[in-house]
N, C-alpha and C positions, 0 to 999 in steps of 0.2 A: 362136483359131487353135490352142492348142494342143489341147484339145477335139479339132480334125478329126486331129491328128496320132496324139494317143490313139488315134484310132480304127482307124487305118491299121495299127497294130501289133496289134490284135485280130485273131486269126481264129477261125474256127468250126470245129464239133466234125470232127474227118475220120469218113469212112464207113466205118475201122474203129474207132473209141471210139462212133460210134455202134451198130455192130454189139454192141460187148462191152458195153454198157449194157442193148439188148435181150435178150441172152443173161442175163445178170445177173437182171434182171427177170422173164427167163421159168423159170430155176429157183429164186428165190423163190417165184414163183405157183405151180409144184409142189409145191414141198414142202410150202406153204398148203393146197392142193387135199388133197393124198393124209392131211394130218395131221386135214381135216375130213372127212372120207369118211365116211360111215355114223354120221356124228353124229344127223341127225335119227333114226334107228330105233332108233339106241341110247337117246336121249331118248325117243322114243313109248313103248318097252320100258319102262323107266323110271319114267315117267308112269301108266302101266296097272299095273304091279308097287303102285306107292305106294298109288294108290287101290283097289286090290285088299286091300290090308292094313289098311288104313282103311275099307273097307266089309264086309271080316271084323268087325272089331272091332266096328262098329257094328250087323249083324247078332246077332251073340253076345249085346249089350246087349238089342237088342233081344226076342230070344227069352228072355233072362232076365227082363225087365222086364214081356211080356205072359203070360208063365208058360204057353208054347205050345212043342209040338216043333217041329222042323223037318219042313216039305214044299217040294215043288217048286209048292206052291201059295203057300205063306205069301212062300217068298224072293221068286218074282214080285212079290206083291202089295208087298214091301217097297220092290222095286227099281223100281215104279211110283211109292211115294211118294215113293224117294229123289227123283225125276226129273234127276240128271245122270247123265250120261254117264262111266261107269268107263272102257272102254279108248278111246284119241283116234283111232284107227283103226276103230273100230266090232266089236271081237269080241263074240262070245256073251257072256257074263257066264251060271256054273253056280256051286252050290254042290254041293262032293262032299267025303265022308269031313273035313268039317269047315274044310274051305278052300275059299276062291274062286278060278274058275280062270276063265281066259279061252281063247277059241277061238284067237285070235291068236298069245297070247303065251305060252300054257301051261303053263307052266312054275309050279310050286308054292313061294311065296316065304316065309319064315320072316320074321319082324318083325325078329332082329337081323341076316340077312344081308342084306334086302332093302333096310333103310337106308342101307348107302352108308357109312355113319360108323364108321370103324376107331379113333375121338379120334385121329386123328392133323389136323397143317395142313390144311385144304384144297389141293390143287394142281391146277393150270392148263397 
């Protein structure tokens, strides 16, 4: 009996706390929304930058190691055996004036600004 009594004394949300719930919720999800925006192309950029510096390096190796100039025949031939895929988005892949450069993403990345790593925290 007292069970049904408890009960009686409960009521439910009124149709303005649930309004202000919704509202609540829906400017969380923006500010979510607008704070991931252009994450992925920033990541693809990124991704291409990295392995563009890493397939520098490994080119350079390489041309030292076969004791060969550079051509636009030899890079092909190399970027055939690498067989992956440098930018994730599918750009050109060139080598010019001693850097690799993508159709894409263009842009000419140095090794210590392309890394990202200032030795500072990581932040999120």
């Amino acid at each position: 009996m007292k069970n049904i009594r408890l009960m009686d004394n409960q009521r439910g949300l009124t149709l303005v706390e649930l309004l202000a719930v919704i509202v609540v919720i829906g400017v969380v999800f923006s500010i979510a929304v607008i704070s991931l925006g252009g994450t992925k192309e920033r990541t693809e950029a990124d991704v291409c930058a990295a392995n563009r510096v890493e397939l520098e390096n490994q080119y350079r190796g390489h041309l030292a190691l076969e004791d060969v100039e550079h051509s636009n025949v030899v890079f092909s031939t190399f970027l055939k055996e690498l067989g992956s895929e440098v930018c994730p988005v599918g750009g050109a892949i060139n080598y010019l004036d001693g850097h690799v450069d993508c159709s894409v993403h263009g842009e000419v990345v140095d090794e210590e600004e392309g890394s990202g790593d200032d030795g500072g925290v990581p932040f999120l």
